[in-house]
Each structure stands twice: as structure tokens, then as C-alpha cells.
ZAMARGU-4260 file (C-alpha; in steps of 0.2 Angstrom, whole numbers, plus 5000, padded with zeros to 4 digits):
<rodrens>
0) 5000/5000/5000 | 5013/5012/5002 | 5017/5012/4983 | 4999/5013/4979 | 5000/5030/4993
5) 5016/5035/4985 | 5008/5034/4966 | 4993/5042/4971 | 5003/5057/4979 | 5014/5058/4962
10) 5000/5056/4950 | 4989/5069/4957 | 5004/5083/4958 | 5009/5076/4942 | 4989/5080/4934
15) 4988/5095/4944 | 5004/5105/4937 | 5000/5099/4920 | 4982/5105/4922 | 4987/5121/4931
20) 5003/5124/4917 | 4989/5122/4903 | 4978/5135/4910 | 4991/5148/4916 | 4999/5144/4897
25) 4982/5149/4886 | 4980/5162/4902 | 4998/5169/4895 | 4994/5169/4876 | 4976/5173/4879
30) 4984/5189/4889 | 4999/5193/4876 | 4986/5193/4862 | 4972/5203/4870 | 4989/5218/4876
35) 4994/5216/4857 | 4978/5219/4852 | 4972/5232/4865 | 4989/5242/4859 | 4988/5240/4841
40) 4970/5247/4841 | 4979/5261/4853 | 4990/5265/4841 | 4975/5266/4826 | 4965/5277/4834
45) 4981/5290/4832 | 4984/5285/4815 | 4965/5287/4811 | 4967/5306/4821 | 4982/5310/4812
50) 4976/5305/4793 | 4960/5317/4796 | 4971/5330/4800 | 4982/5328/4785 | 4965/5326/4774
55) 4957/5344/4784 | 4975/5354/4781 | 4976/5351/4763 | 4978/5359/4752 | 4997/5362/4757
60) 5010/5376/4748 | 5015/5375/4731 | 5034/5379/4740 | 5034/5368/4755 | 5023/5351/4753
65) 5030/5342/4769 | 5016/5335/4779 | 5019/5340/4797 | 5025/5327/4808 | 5015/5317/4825
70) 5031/5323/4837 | 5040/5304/4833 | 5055/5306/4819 | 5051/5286/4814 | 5032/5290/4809
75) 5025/5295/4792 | 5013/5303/4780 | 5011/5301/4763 | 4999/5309/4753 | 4996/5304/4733
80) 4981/5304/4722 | 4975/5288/4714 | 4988/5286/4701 | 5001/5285/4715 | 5007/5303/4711
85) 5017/5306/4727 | 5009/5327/4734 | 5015/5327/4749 | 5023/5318/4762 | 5034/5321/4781
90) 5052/5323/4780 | 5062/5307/4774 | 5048/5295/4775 | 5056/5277/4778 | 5057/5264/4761
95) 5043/5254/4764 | 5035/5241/4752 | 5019/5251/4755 | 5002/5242/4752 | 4993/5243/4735
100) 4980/5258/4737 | 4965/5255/4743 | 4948/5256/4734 | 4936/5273/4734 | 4929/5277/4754
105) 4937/5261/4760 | 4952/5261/4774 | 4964/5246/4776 | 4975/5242/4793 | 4994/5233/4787
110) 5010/5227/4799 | 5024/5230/4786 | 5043/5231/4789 | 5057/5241/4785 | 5069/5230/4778
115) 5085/5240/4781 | 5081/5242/4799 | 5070/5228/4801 | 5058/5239/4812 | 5039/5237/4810
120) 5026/5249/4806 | 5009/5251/4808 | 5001/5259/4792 | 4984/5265/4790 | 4978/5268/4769
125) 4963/5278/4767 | 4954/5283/4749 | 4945/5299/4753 | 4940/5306/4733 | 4954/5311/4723
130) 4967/5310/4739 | 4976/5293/4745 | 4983/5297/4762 | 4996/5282/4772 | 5000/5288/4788
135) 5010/5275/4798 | 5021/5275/4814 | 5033/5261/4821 | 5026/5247/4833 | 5044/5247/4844
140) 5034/5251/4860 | 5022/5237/4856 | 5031/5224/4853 | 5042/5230/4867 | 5030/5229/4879
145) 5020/5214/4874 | 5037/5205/4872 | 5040/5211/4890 | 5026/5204/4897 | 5029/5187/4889
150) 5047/5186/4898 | 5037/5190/4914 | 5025/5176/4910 | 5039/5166/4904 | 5047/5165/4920
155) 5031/5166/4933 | 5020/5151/4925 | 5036/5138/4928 | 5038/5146/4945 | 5021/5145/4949
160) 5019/5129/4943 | 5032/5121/4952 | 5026/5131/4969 | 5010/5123/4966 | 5019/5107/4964
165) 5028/5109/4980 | 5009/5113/4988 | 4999/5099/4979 | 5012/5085/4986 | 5014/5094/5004
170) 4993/5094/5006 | 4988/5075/4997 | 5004/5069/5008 | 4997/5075/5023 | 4980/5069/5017
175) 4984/5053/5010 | 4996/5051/5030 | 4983/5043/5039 | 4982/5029/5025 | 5000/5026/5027
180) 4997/5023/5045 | 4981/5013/5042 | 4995/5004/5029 | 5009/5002/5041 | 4996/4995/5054
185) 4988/4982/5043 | 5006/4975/5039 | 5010/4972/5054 | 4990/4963/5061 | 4996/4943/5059
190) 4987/4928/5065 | 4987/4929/5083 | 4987/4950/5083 | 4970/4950/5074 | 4964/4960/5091
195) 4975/4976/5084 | 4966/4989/5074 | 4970/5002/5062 | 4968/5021/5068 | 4954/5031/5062
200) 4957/5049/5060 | 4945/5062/5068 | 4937/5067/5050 | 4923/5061/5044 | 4929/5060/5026
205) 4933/5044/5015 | 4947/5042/5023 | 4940/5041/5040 | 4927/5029/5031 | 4940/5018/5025
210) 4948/5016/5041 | 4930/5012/5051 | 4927/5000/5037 | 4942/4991/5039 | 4942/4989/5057
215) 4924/4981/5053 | 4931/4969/5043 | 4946/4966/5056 | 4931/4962/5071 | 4924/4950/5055
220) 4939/4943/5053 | 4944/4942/5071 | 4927/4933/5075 | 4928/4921/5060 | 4944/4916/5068
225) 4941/4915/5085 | 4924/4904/5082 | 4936/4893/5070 | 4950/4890/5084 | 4935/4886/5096
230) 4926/4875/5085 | 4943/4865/5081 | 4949/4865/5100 | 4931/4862/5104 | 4930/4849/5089
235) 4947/4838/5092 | 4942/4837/5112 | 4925/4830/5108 | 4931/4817/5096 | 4949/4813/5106
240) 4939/4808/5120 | 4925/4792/5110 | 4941/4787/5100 | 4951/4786/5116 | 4935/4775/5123
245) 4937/4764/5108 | 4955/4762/5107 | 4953/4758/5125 | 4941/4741/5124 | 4950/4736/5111
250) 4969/4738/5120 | 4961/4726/5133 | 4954/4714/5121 | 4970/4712/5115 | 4981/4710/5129
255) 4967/4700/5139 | 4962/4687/5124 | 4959/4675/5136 | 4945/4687/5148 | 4937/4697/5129
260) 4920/4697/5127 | 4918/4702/5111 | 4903/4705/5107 | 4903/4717/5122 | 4916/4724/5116
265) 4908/4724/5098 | 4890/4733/5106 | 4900/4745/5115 | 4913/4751/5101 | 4896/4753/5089
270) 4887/4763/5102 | 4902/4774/5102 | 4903/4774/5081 | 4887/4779/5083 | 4889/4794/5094
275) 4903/4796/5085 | 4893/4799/5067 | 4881/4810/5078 | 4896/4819/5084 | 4903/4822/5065
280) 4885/4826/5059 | 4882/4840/5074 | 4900/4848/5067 | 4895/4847/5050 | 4878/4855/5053
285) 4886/4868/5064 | 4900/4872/5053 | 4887/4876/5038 | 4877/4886/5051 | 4892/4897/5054
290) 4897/4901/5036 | 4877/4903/5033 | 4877/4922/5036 | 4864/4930/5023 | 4847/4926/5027
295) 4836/4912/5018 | 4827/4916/5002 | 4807/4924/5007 | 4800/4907/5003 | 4785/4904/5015
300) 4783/4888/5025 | 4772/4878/5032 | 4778/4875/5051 | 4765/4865/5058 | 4766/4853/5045
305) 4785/4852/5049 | 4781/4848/5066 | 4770/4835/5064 | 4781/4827/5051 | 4795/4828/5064
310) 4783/4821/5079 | 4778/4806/5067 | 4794/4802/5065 | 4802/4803/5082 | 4787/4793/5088
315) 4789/4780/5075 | 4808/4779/5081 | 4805/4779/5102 | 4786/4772/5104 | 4788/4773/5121
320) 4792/4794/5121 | 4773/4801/5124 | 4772/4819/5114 | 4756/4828/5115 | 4751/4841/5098
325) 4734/4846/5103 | 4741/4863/5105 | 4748/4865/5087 | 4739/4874/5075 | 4742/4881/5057
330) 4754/4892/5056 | 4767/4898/5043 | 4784/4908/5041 | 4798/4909/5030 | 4814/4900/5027
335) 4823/4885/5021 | 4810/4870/5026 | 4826/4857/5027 | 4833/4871/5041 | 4819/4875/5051
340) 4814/4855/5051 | 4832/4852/5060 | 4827/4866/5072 | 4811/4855/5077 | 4821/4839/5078
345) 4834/4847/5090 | 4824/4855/5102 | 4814/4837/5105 | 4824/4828/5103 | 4833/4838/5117
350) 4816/4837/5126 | 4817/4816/5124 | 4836/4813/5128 | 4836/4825/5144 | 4819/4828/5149
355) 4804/4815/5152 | 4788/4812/5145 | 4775/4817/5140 | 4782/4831/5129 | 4769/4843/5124
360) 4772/4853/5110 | 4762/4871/5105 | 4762/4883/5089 | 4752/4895/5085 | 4751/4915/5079
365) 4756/4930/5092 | 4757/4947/5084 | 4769/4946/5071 | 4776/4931/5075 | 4774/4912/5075
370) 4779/4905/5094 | 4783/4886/5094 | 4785/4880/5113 | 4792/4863/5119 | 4792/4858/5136
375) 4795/4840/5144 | 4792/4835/5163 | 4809/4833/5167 | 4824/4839/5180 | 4821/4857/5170
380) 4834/4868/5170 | 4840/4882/5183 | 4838/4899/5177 | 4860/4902/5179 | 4862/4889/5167
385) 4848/4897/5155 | 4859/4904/5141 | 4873/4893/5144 | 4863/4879/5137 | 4865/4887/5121
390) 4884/4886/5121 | 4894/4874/5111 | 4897/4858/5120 | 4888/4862/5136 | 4880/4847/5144
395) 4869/4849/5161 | 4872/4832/5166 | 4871/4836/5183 | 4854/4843/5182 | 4848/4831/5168
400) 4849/4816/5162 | 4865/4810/5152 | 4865/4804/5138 | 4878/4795/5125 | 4870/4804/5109
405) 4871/4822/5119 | 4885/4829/5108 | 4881/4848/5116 | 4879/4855/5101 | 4860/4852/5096
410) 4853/4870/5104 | 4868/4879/5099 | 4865/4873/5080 | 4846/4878/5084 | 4851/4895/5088
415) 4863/4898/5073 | 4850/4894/5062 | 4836/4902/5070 | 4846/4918/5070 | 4849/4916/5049
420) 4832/4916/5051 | 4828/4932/5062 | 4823/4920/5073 | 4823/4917/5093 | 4824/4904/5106
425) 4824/4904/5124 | 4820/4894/5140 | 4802/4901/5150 | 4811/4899/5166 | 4796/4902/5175
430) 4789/4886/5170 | 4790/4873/5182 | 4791/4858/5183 | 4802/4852/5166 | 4809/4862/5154
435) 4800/4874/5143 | 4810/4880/5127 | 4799/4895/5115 | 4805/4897/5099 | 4801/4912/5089
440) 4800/4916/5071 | 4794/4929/5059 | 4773/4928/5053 | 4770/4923/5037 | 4754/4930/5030
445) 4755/4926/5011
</rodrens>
């Protein structure tokens, strides 16, 4: 990042002189030719003043037919008729290639030189009747001070360009600083630092966005991390501990040949396999829950038919579990069907392994929500231990009944996926006696 912040920096002072060089350079030439200008018509307005005085004082003496002078030795009169008869004229008039004569009652404006001195005049040719009359003077102070101003120009657009050079990487260094530091920060965030965050500056600007949004991805990023180190410690505890079980029964088999039972030890390991698949199935399930961050698509559901469709199932499976649906009506949210069935199947089959029966089940409508309740006659649960039920691996065992399929992961799945689906579960801890677990979801009324 600190290349990108270094050819940021250059390429904006980099655009901003060549922009600013550009504008003061047509400002130049715009000005330059707007003085030429403004001059040259100056210096007409005399020659148009000095041919109407020629033109008023004639005619001049047969014995002196100098045309009186404007003051400047270098200017000039002539005066002709339209056969280019030379009448009369100011004292040695320079050797000019004067232009062709102009047409009756018109007036031309020429820049011709001297080519002996190289000097320029400004010669004005007016057709007034039978009289021609040129009249010019030199453009020496013209050009002098238009050429004077382009040194000037010359030499301030460069120096201003390069003082706004000097500004433009002095203020987009000092603006693009915090991203450096939000740079220098990030390089050095590894694995285990992912607690450290960039600073934000006090402005509210994109800047100050940029680093805000960065330090939410960092809390993302360190949350992702922190739910994958626990779910692997969690994960490798849970599993270490059947596979030690099962290495265990077999080690003995083994050494004790004579004493083996095995198809004790065969009922055993598949009761651990068992768990063991339950185990791998609840990881599974929860690992899909926590990647599973956008909510599900708008599709409405019917809930009640999932619950009956779960109970006729677990019935089917454990005969003996007494459930009671009288209290389930019709009732309908939205979701993912296959999601919201594992949420019913988790929270009784949490109300068979650990509660006892009868199980009574209950849905229907409350507001704006559909409130699913599922509450057994067991041990309950105390309201401390309330929302740690919902935690990863947490097992009551001392307040209810264990149970070799409890992975401790079933209400934590439940609330994953509940909360996918802007959903809620909690424990009425004002129930008594059993547990009571309510289940919210949003109302459907398509």
C-alpha cells in the first residue's frame, strides 16, 4: 500500500501541474494577444486622428509640401492621388513596400517592415476622393511591451507551477498520511494479533470511512477466527475423547484374549461409532450454520406441517416417548424447510434425551410472530444455566439426564440457524416443573 499512497501522491501533483501549466499557458497567450491587440487598436485610433488632420489641412503650399510630423522622427505621412502621384509627404519617409491603394471610401490596417532596419510599422491607407493618404508609425513600443510581458509570463508560469507542485504534494501527503498509518498497521496485524486495529482519523471523510470499514472487517475477521479456533479445540476434544474410549476396549481385548468378550466389546465400540457419526453430523451442521450468514430466500413455510412430520417420525423411532400436539395449529413463516425441520428435531429431541415424558408441543400466531413451545416433565433447568445451554458443548448432566447421543451442540445449531432466520429461542424459566423451550419466528401471512 505504500506504493499505491506513493503513486497516488505523484500522479495527482503530476495531473495538477499539467492542468494548472495548461491554464496559466492559454492564460499567458490569451493575455499577450488581448495587450497586442488592445495596443495595436491604441496606436490606430492615432493614425485614424492623424490622417484626418492631413486630409482637413490640405491643400498644402506650392513651395513647401512636407506633411507636418505626429512629434515621433520614425512616423510617416504620405499623401498621393489615385495614380500614385506622390503630393506630399513628412520629411524622409522610411522605404517601405507600402500596400497597394485602397479602393474609393474604404480604409485598410497593414504590419509592414522596413527591411533595412527591420523595424515594424503600423500603416493605416485611406481613399477619401481624389486623395490617397498612408499615415504609419513604428510598433517598437508594442512589441516592446508585449514581448516584455511574455518574459514576465515566461518566468512566473514555471515558478508557479512548480510552487503549486511543491503545495499539491505537501497537502495530498498530509492527506493521504493517515492511509499510510492505516497501511503500516495492517502490515504488521498477523494471526494471533488480529485484536489490533487500524487508527481512524477524527474526520469524517473517505478516509475516516475507510479506516472504520476496515476495522469492521478486522472484528469479521477476528470473529471468524476466534469461532474457527474454538470450533477446532472444541471439535478435536470431543472426538479425542470416543476414540480414546474405543481404542481403549479394544487395548484390553487384546492383551486380555483370554478374559474378551467380544461381542461386548463389539456393542460397546458401535454405540460409540454411533455417537461418533452424531458427533461428526452436529460439526457438520454447525460448521454450515456458521458460514450461513445471509438470510434464507422469502420462501413461506408451512411450520406446523414440519412439526407434525418431525413428531411422526420421532414417535415411530421411540414408541415409548409420549408427545402431545393438541396445542399445534396452522401456522406459517419463512425459510429454508430442510433448516427449520432440523430446528424441530433438535429442540425434541433435546426434550426426549434429557427431559421425560409426556412432551407437549404448542404453535400458533402472536402478533407478528409464529411462537413454537416445547416443554417435557423433566429435572428442568436452573435459570444460571439458561443461556449457557445454548453454548457449544455444554452438557447439564448434573441437572439432567446424560445421555451418550448428547454431543452439546443440538441448541447451539438451533440457535445459529434460528438467527439466519431472524429467529429466537429461549428457555420460560418460570415454567415449572420440566423444561420449557419457545421458539420464535417471523409471521408469514402470504
Amino acid at each position: 500500500m505504500r506504493d499505491l499512497v506513493a503513486g497516488i501522491r505523484a500522479r495527482i501533483t503530476v495531473i495538477a501541474t499539467v492542468v494548472v501549466i495548461a491554464v496559466l499557458g492559454a492564460a499567458a497567450i490569451a493575455l499577450a494577444t488581448t495587450q497586442r491587440s488592445v495596443l495595436t487598436d491604441s496606436v490606430d485610433e492615432v493614425l485614424t486622428r492623424h490622417a484626418a488632420e492631413i486630409l482637413q489641412s490640405w491643400p498644402y503650399s506650392a513651395v513647401d509640401a512636407t506633411i507636418p510630423g505626429q512629434g515621433d522622427d520614425e512616423s510617416f505621412a504620405l499623401l498621393s492621388d489615385p495614380g500614385g502621384k506622390l503630393l506630399a509627404s513628412t520629411a524622409s519617409p522610411p522605404e517601405l513596400r507600402t500596400p497597394p491603394q485602397p479602393a474609393a471610401g474604404s480604409v485598410t490596417y497593414t504590419t509592414v517592415s522596413d527591411p533595412s532596419t527591420g523595424i515594424q510599422f503600423r500603416v493605416r491607407s485611406e481613399r477619401a476622393g481624389e486623395l490617397v493618404v498612408q499615415v504609419g508609425t513604428p510598433l517598437d513600443d508594442v512589441n516592446d511591451s508585449v514581448d516584455a510581458l511574455a518574459r514576465g509570463l515566461a518566468v512566473s508560469v514555471p515558478v508557479t507551477a512548480a510552487l503549486l507542485a511543491l503545495t499539491v504534494w505537501f497537502l495530498v501527503g498530509r492527506v493521504l498520511h493517515p492511509v499510510e498509518a492505516i497501511r503500516a498497521q495492517v502490515a504488521d496485524i498477523q494471526g494471533d494479533t488480529l485484536d489490533r486495529r487500524v487508527p481512524e482519523p477524527r474526520t469524517r471523510d473517505e478516509i475516516g470511512r475507510l479506516a472504520a470499514t476496515m476495522n469492521g472487517m478486522l472484528d469479521r475477521v477476528q470473529d471468524a477466527s476466534v469461532r474457527q479456533r474454538r470450533f477446532v479445540d472444541d471439535a478435536s476434544h470431543e472426538l479425542r475423547t470416543p476414540l480414546a474410549r474405543i481404542r481403549t476396549e479394544l487395548e484390553i481385548d487384546l492383551a486380555h484374549p483370554e478374559t474378551a468378550d467380544a461381542a461386548r466389546t463389539t456393542q460397546r465400540v458401535l454405540s460409540e461409532v454411533l455417537g461418533l457419526q452424531q458427533l461428526v453430523d452436529d460439526l457438520l451442521a454447525m460448521a454450515r450454520s456458521d458460514r450461513e450468514s445471509e438470510p434464507p430466500s422469502a420462501t413461506p413455510v408451512d411450520l406446523d406441517d414440519i412439526v407434525f412430520t418431525v413428531v411422526d417420525s420421532l414417535r415411530a423411532s421411540h414408541p415409548d416417548v409420549t408427545i402431545r400436539t393438541a396445542g399445534v395449529s396452522a401456522a406459517r413463516t419463512y425459510g429454508s424447510r430442510a433448516q427449520l425441520a432440523r430446528v424441530v428435531t433438535n429442540v425434541l429431541d433435546n426434550a426426549r434425551i434429557h427431559g421425560r415424558a409426556p412432551i407437549d408441543v404448542t404453535l400458533h400466531e402472536h402478533e407478528e410472530r409464529v411462537v413454537l413451545t416445547v416443554t417435557d416433565s423433566g429435572p428442568g433447568i436452573r435459570p444460571a444455566d439458561a443461556e449457557r445451554v445454548f453454548n457449544r458443548f455444554v452438557r447439564l448432566d448434573d441437572a439432567r439426564t446424560p445421555s451418550a447421543s448428547n454431543t452439546g451442540l443440538g441448541l447451539s445449531i438451533v440457535r445459529s440457524i434460528l438467527t439466519v432466520h431472524r429467529g429466537t429461542i429461549a428457555i420460560d424459566t418460570t415454567h415449572a416443573p420440566g423444561a420449557s423451550f419457545v421458539v420464535t419466528l417471523p409471521l408469514c401471512r402470504d
